[in-house]
Structure formats: C-alpha cells, structure tokens
C-alpha positions, 0 to 999 in steps of 0.5 A: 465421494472418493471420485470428489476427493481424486478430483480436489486432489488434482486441483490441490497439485494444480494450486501447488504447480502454480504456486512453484514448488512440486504436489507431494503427498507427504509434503507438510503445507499450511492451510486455512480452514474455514467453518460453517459456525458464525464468528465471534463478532458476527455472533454478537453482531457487533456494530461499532459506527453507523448502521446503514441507510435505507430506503427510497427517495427523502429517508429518515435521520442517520443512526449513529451510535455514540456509546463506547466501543467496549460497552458491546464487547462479548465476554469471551465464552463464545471464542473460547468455545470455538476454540475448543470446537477448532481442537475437537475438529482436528483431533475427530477428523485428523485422529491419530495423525501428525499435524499442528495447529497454528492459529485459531481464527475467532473473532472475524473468521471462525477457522484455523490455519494447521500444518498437514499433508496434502493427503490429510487436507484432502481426508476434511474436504467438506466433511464436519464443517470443513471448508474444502481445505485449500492452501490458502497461503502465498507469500504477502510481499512488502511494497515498494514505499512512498510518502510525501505531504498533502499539505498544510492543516490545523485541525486540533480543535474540530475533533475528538481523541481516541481513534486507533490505527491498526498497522500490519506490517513489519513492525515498529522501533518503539525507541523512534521519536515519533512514537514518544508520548512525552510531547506535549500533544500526546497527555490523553489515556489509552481508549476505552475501547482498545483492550490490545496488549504489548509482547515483551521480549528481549528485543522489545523490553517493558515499557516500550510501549506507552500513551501513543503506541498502545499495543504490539504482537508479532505473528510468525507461526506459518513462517517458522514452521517453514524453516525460513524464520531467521531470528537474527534478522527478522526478529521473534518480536514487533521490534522493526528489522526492516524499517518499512512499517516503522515508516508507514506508521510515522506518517499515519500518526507520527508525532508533529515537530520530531527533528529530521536529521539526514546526513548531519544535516537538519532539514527541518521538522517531521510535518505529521500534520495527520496528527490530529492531538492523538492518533494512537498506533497498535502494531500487528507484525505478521511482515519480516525482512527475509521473505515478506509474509504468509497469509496465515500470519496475516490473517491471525493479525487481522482477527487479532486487530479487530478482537483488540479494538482497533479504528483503522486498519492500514496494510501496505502490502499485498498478496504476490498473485491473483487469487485463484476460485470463482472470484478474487474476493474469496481468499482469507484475507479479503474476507476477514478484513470484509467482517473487520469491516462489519465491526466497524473498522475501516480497511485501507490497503495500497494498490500494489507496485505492479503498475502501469499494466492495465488490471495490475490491481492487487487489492481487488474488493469493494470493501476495501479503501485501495490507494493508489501512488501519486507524484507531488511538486516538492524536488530534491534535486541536484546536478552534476556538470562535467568538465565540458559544462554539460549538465546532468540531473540526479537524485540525492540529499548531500552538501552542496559540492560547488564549495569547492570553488574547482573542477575536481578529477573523478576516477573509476575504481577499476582505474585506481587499483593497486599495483599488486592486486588481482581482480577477476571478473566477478570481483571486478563488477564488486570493485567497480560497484565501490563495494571494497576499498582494499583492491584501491590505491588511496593516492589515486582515489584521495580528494578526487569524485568517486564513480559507482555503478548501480546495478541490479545487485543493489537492487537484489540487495548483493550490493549496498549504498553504504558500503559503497559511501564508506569505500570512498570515506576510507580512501577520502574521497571528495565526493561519489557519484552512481551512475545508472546500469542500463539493466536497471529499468522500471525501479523508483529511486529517491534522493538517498542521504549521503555525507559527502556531496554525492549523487544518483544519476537516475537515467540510463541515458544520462549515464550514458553521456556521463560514461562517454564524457569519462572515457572519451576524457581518458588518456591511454598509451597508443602501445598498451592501451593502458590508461596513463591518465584521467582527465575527466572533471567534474562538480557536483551542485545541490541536494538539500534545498526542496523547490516546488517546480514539478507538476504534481500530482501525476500517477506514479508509473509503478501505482497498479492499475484498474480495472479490477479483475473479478477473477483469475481470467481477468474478467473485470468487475463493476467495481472501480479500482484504486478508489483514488491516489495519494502522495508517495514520490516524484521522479525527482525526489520526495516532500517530507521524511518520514521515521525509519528504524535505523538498523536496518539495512533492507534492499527493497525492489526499489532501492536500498532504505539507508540504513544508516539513518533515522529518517528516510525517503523512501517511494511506493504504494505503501507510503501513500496508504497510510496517508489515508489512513491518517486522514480517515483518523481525523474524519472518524474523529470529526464523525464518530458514528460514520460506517467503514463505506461512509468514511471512504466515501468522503474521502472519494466524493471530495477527491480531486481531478486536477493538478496544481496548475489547473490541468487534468491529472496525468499518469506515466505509463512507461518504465522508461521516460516515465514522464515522456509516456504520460497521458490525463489519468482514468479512474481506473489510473487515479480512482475518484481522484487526488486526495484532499483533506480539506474537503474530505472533512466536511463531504455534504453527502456521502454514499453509504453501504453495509455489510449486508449489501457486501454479502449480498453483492457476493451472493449474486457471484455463481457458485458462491454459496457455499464458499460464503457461508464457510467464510461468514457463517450465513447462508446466501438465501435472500436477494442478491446485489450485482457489483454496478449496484452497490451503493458506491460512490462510483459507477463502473460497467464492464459491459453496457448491453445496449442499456442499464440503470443504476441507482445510487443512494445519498445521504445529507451529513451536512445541513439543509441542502439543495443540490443540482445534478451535471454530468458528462457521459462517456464516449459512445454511452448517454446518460440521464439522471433522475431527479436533476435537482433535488433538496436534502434535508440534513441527516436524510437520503435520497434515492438518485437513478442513472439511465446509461445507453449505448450509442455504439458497439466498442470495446475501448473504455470511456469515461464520464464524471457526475457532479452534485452541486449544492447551494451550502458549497458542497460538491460532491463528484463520482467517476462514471466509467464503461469498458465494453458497449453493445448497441445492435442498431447499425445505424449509430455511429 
C-alpha cells in the first residue's frame, strides 16, 4: 500500500508541473473527490424527457413523459444525508488535520471539492469510498464571443412556455432591458418545474429577479480560497462584471424588439427571434472577470442547475488544457454534465477558440451539443481613402465622415507633443496608443484625424479603446483611426462603437499602406530631420449601414476543430466533433447586437468589449453557443418529451452543408488572410453542418440515445471501471458499446481495419413515411447500406446497417455523406467520415 501511495504522489507532482506551478508537500490545493455512492438524481433515477428507444427493425411507439417535472423530484433526505456521509468522511480520514470543504456535490456528482495538502490527499487515496484524489481543478477560460442572427422566424404560436436555460457563465446585469418581464410576451409564471432561488446581495438587490430571469447564484468558493478573488471586480454576486454572460444570455432568451442604442445611434431593434413567448433565464455564475473560473466552482453550478430544474444548459467556456487520465471524457465537468444529461437536460458548450489546428476541440464528449463558430453575410463595414485615393477597408460602427465635404489632415501623437513634454520610450508607446492626452498639443491635434496604434497592449488589456476615444474628444479630434501592430496576429476584431467617425484598419498590411502613405507625406527639414509638417489627408466613409454582400456561412479561423482526441496523446475518437456550427462573426463585421452589461471594461483575447455601451459586437465560439441553446429551447417546446440526444439530433440531421449561394461551406485555415486559406469545410471543420431552425423544428427522424448507451460506450474504454463507478455509482459489469457504435447521428472511424459495420437507429417523430437511403463514400472506403429503402411508421424505429470497406492503405482523412429522403419531404442527412484505412490487398489502388 505505501508502494501505491509513493507512486500516486509522483503522479500527483507530474499533474502539478504540468499545470505550472511547483509539487510542495504542504502546499493547500483543491480537489475534487468523488465517491462510490449513487448521486442523488441517480438514486431516484429521475427522467424528466423521453426514455429511449430499442430494438431492432419497426419498434414500437416512443415513450414520452408528459407529467410536471417536480412531480418526480426527491424530497431531499437522500442529499442531505449525503451531505452528512461528505462530512463524516472528511472528519475519519482527514481526522485532526486542517482542511476545508468547499462544496458538497449531491445531486449529480456524490462528491466534494476540499482544500488539503498533497500529503493529506494522498492519505485518501482509494481508501472509505475515495476516488483516488486528484486535483482536478485548471482554470475554465471565458471564450473569445460571437453572435450574429440565423434569420427570420415566427414560431409564437406552434409551442408551449416553460422551458428554462441554464447560463454558467459570468453572470447577469439584471438592470438590462433584455431580461425585463414588463413586455407584453413575457405574462406566464415561473415553471412548476423550476424550484431555483435568487442571491441578494448588495450588488444584486431584491427584486432583481422576476418573470423572465427566475433565478441567480454565484459560486467562488475555489477562487477565493486561492487568494485572487477581487470583490471590487469580480463581484461576490451574480451581478455581471464582465459583460460576457450578460451577452450569452441575451441571445439564447433575450427580449424580442429592445431598442439598440450604439454610439447615440439607433440601429434598429434587438431581433431575439430565439424568443419564442417565454424562454426564462436562471444564471449560475462560477466565470469572473480577473482569471476565468475553476473547475470546483463550475462544477458546484453544474449540480446546483440540474438539483433547480433547469431545460438547458449553456456553457460558453472551456477547460484551458486537455484533461489528463485514460481518456478526456473522465474530468468533472464532463461527467457531471453526462448525469445532467441523464435528468433530462440538454448540455450545449462552445468548441473552443483554439482553431484551426486539427484536434484543437475543447469539448471533447458524445453527450455534449458542441458548436462551432461560423461567418454570416451581414458586413458593417467602412473605409478610409487617403489623400492619393487609395482606399483602405476597416471595421467600426461610427457616423459617416464623408459629411465633411473635405480631406481632413491626420496626425500622430507622437507628432503633436507639446513643447515641453518629455517622452521616454515606454511612455512613447503609451502616447502613441492615444492612451493620455496631456503630452499633446490640442492646436495640432484640433479638427484634424486622430492616428492610434493597436497593440498587443490592448489585447493584454494595459490599453483601451476608450481611453483612446476619449484622448481624441478632449483634444477635439475630427475623427480616429487604429491601425493594426503587425504583432498583432490571429485575433478577431468587430466593428467597436465609437462616437466620432473612427475606424479599425484589421489588416497588417493595410496598415502598412496606411503607415507609408503617412510618412511618405511627412515633410522634414533636410538638417534636423525633424518634422516641420504634416501632409498627410484623409476621409473616413460609413459604419452604420449593414449590407449582406459576404459569403456566408464560412468556419471562422479561431472555431476549434476535429477530430476529437480521446486522450492526452491525441488519439482520435469514433466521435464527431463540433456536432455543427452556428453564427458568431465575419471578418468584416457582425449581424445583430446583442445586451452587454455597461460597466464593463474587460480585455478579452480577442478585443476589448466597449465598455461604454449597452449593447455590443463582440465574436468567438461563445456567441454561437447560445444560438443553439435558444433554438433547442423552441424544439423542447414544440417536443416536451424529446431526451437530450434527440434534441441534438434534430438539430444535426437538419443542419446544412451549403452557403447562401449554393456552394459547399468554406473553412479559413489561417491567421493571416484567413479568407486567402480557405477550402470547403469537413465534419470535422462544421460537424453535420450550419444550422437551420427551420428544419430543425420538424426533423422527421431523429437518433436517439440514453444515458446507458453513454455508460456503456465509457465501460468499453480500459481501465475504466473504477473511475466510472466513482463518477456514476454504477459499476461497468454489462455489455460494453465502442464509440463508432453509439447511435449518433453521425459515423466517424479513426481506423477503418479493412472493414466495419456499424448500425444506427432511426426513430419516425413525424407521420407515416417512406424514406430512401443515398449516400457517397469516402475516398478510398465503399460503403453499402441495408435496407435502401424502407417505410416508417410514426412513433416507430427502424434499425439501418452500414457496411464500409477499404479500398486502399491511407492515413489521410476522407469524407462521405448519408442522406434519407422521405416521400412527406423530410430529409435527414449524416456526415460519414474515416481517417486511417487498412486494406492488405496490394493490388488496390
């Protein structure tokens, strides 16, 4: 036994090197502990949607579950005696010692997160129950955002109210117009089925919540006990300091018709065509402004959500490293959103922004709705054109300058200092950044262009867009320009709101032109070299008025990409990830704005969110998240007794591959001239493809799967036995289910062994049908499929076999596509996708 606790205690050090800091013996870390016990909702085996299907060929009707939610809620005596079971535990094993517990899980995950020593975990390890103590908690970063619009859709009177979407995430400003009930849509009550409660504090005062935001916590117990908590920034609270999950929210459930103010400009109406009469909104803050999140306090929101009664859970963020263990699917998070899952709620998560690497997924399990970041065709774009009428494209919402009916002088800072100021050279970089107006000469700088670098101080936040817009309005600036350091690579930037006529030039090479049109127009004296005047002019045009010429939708270059890796060694699995993609931003700007909590002045890795309005534009896999959370809200709607899988189901099989003009989807696969890099989209770029809220609402056939067919597909990983029965309470002794064999509505093999069958399972959600099967194999594989053409009646299922075989040895991944046509117009399409193949006859080409 002392051999087996040296031994963890080396693995323990190896987790704590990799994670960057240094294994000390008596240094405190959190960890989560998981134990052997079944969880509270896995005790009472609660189902809140449909139980799944079975069988083999025409099966019977679906079973949905029409009754209220709380009518199968426990009453609570099983989690407080585990609870009790937690503190037991702690005080027998860790007896005497100083420790602190942090969180009890209980509903989803029967396990706590406690602060001790390396030495003290070790003293648990697998011993009353223990899951052999890892620390199991690297930081949960906020993604880079997105959003845009899918389109029009009036659905107001096809569904039913009540459905609930969990946001964990950085909070909520619940001052924000688009969570007032006051409009006339919102007049229905609180769900039966949500029981939630909303924090007071001094920040988030009584009465904060009400008919459409029905509930709001705020965990930080890991992140305080850490020492990095700042209450003045980060709020002890669900109050938003961040700006970010008041954003998500708004899109998924925000109210329809909010006026959008930007800059003193109306642009319209905040188009929340995701509202469908009444998505309410609980919020679960465990994300802050001054360093993310840590997986303790997400997961406490997580069990916390599911015990509430939340539909949906949307998480826009993602762990900041690959999980490390047998396989990525065993950390916390993913196992307790897998028995969130088992309740009946559907998970979605944003891929992650760390694109266009292949095997860059951050959200790695089968159970999980994963969403991928795409371009749409709505530009807000404008120009500037230089004084020898070269034009220059940017990025930024702004009056029109042309009103000025003149070329306007621009000017430096740098070139505008005053007589008696003194600039060094760290100061210089500050000055010429526009961040302080008081080196400047006002005379030199009035009514003329003002000219900011953009740096990658920006980016790490040392710099701000509006310090720099209100340097120019203190020395009257005409306008303000921000050319593009050439540092600065590989960041999306969005059209920021800007009171003047002001621009983003994007492009390091177009600020290039711009910085050699400027000096080449700079008039020196031929002695000194110093400057005697500036001739360099300009005129800035447009920023407000969106047109609808970009080719859209694209993959977004930063949008994370498949194939997914099963473990630390980027192995890939049988699993297709992200499932699809859904709007978030184009290069050139954004389609709608969305709430932002207006205090904010956060620096994402992306561009600062300006933190002087109300509403925003702002890009990333974290916008287009919510997209889907807000249309699985209308399809739990339309079909109450639909499970987790066949919600994501519906949205896949309906997805589309193509772009508004008829072509294959395209994917930029560059930093730099992302558009220049671009090539038609895999599943593995776009998962089943774009998403469409149409179709998605009337799918046909769906694919559906259970919570046992997850535990089974785990069981089948080696090694896994122990681990799942500590994260589930159930041991792994029945038949075991290989992830090409999960009935997804998708077919992905990492390696094709001469030849496979796969089976898939389609179940009739529509009336009755008879559907023909088409497909198109993969380079290098055939394919045959059994039956070819087959009739469906509605509420049954049928059984589908897929025979794929190698037709030659290759590494490189190739794709086909499996279409099912039906005679009632549904059509319902799966991506088919092997990476390695293995065929010994030499002979095949």
């Amino acid at each position: 036994m002392e051999g087996r606790r040296r031994a963890h205690a080396v693995a323990l050090c190896l987790l704590w090197l990799w994670a960057g800091g240094l294994c000390q013996e008596n240094a405190a870390s959190v960890y989560i502990v998981t134990l052997k016990q079944a969880p509270t909702a896995h005790y009472y085996d609660l189902l809140r949607s449909s139980k799944s299907i079975t069988g083999g060929g025409e099966s019977g009707p679906m079973n949905t579950l029409n009754k209220p939610r709380n009518a199968s809620r426990p009453d609570g005596s099983y989690g407080k005696n585990l609870i009790r079971l937690h503190d037991s535990l702690l005080r027998r094993v860790l007896k005497g010692q100083n420790y602190l517990k942090l969180y009890s899980y209980r509903y989803i995950l029967n396990g706590f997160a406690v602060l001790v020593t390396a030495q003290q975990a070790r003293g648990g390890e697998c011993g009353g129950g223990f899951l052999c103590a890892h620390r199991h908690d690297p930081h949960s970063g906020v993604l880079g955002l997105a959003q845009g619009g899918m389109g029009q859709g009036r659905w107001s009177r096809c569904c039913r109210e009540g459905v609930v979407i969990g946001f964990i995430d950085t909070g909520i400003d619940p001052t924000h117009p688009s969570f007032s009930d006051e409009a006339p849509l919102n007049v229905f009550p609180v769900p039966l089925h949500f029981s939630g409660v909303c924090e007071v504090t001094r920040d988030f005062p009584s009465g904060s919540c009400n008919r459409k935001l029905i509930g709001a916590r705020h965990f930080a117990a890991s992140a305080i006990t850490r020492g990095i908590f700042n209450a003045t920034k980060d709020y002890a609270s669900p109050f938003d300091g961040d700006g970010h999950g008041t954003h998500t929210a708004s899109i998924a459930a925000g109210n329809h018709g909010v006026p959008v103010i930007v800059a003193g400009i109306t642009l319209g109406t905040q188009a929340a065509w995701l509202l469908v009469r009444s998505n309410y909104i609980a919020v679960y803050k465990a994300l802050y402004k001054s360093f993310g999140g840590f997986a303790a306090d997400v997961v406490a929101a997580i069990d916390q959500a599911a015990q509430d009664g939340v539909d949906i859970i949307s998480l826009s963020i993602t762990p900041n490293r690959r999980p490390p263990g047998i396989a990525t699917f065993f950390n916390p998070i993913d196992m307790a959103l897998l028995s969130a899952v088992k309740t009946g709620i559907f998970v979605v998560q944003a891929a992650g922004n760390t694109g266009p690497s292949p095997r860059s997924m951050s959200s790695f399990s089968p159970w999980i709705f994963t969403v991928g970041a795409a371009a749409h065709d709505r530009v807000y774009s404008n120009c500037v054109v230089l004084g020898n009428n070269h034009t220059i494209s940017g990025l930024g919402l702004a009056r029109n300058g042309n009103r000025w009916g003149f070329d306007v002088p621009i000017g430096f800072p740098i070139h505008a200092l005053r007589d008696d100021a003194s600039v060094d050279t760290t100061s210089s970089m500050y000055v010429g950044e526009c961040q302080d107006p008081s080196p400047l000469d006002k005379d030199s700088i009035s009514g003329n262009i003002l000219i900011c670098s953009y740096s990658v101080r920006f980016v790490l936040g040392l710099s701000t867009i509006r310090r720099a817009l209100e340097t120019a309005k203190n020395l009257s600036a005409r306008g303000i320009i921000f050319y593009m350091d050439p540092f600065v690579m590989g960041f999306q930037l969005n059209p920021t709101p800007m009171k003047i006529p002001g621009l983003m030039i994007p492009s390091p090479e177009d600020s290039k032109i711009f910085l050699q049109y400027y000096n080449s127009s700079i008039v020196r004296d031929e002695a000194s070299r110093s400057v005697v005047k500036l001739g360099g002019v300009a005129r800035i045009f447009g920023g407000l008025r969106a047109n609808y010429s970009n080719l859209a939708p694209k993959v977004l270059y930063y949008s994370a990409r498949g194939p997914d890796p099963e473990d630390n060694s980027f192995h890939d699995s049988d699993i297709m990830k992200p499932n699809l993609i859904a709007p978030a931003t184009s290069y050139g700007g954004l389609g709608a704005l969305w709430a932002l909590t207006p205090w904010n002045s956060k620096v994402t890795k992306a561009q600062p969110i300006p933190s002087w309005e109300s509403f925003a534009l702002i890009s990333g896999t974290s916008m287009a998240a919510p997209h889907v959370a807000g249309l699985a809200a209308l399809i739990k709607q339309k079909f109450p007794g639909f499970s987790p899988s066949a919600v994501a189901s519906a949205l896949s099989t309906t997805a589309s591959v193509y772009d508004k003009q008829g072509g294959p989807i395209m994917a930029q696969r560059a930093y730099t001239n992302p558009d220049a890099s671009q090539s038609p989209a895999t599943p593995f770029d776009m998962g089943s493809g774009f998403v469409n809220a149409t179709a998605a609402l009337d799918p046909g056939l769906i694919f559906d799967s259970s919570f046992d067919d997850y535990l089974s597909f785990l069981c089948a990983i080696n090694g896994s036995g122990p681990v799942v029965l500590n994260y589930t309470g159930r041991g792994c002794g029945g038949a075991t289910v290989d992830a090409g064999d999960l009935n997804l509505p998708s077919i992905t093999v990492s390696l094709l062994n001469q030849s496979r069958t796969v089976s898939r399972r389609v179940t009739n959600v529509a009336g009755d049908e008879t559907y023909a099967v088409t497909w198109s194999s993969p380079f290098g594989v055939s394919v045959s499929v059994s039956p070819s053409r087959f009739f469906i009646s509605a509420g049954r299922s049928r059984v589908l076999t897929f025979v794929l075989n190698a037709t030659m040895n290759s590494s490189s991944a190739s794709f086909g596509r499996i279409g099912l046509y039906g005679t009632g117009g549904h059509v319902a399409s799966i991506p088919l996708s092997v990476i390695s193949k293995v065929n010994f006859d030499k002979e095949v080409k």
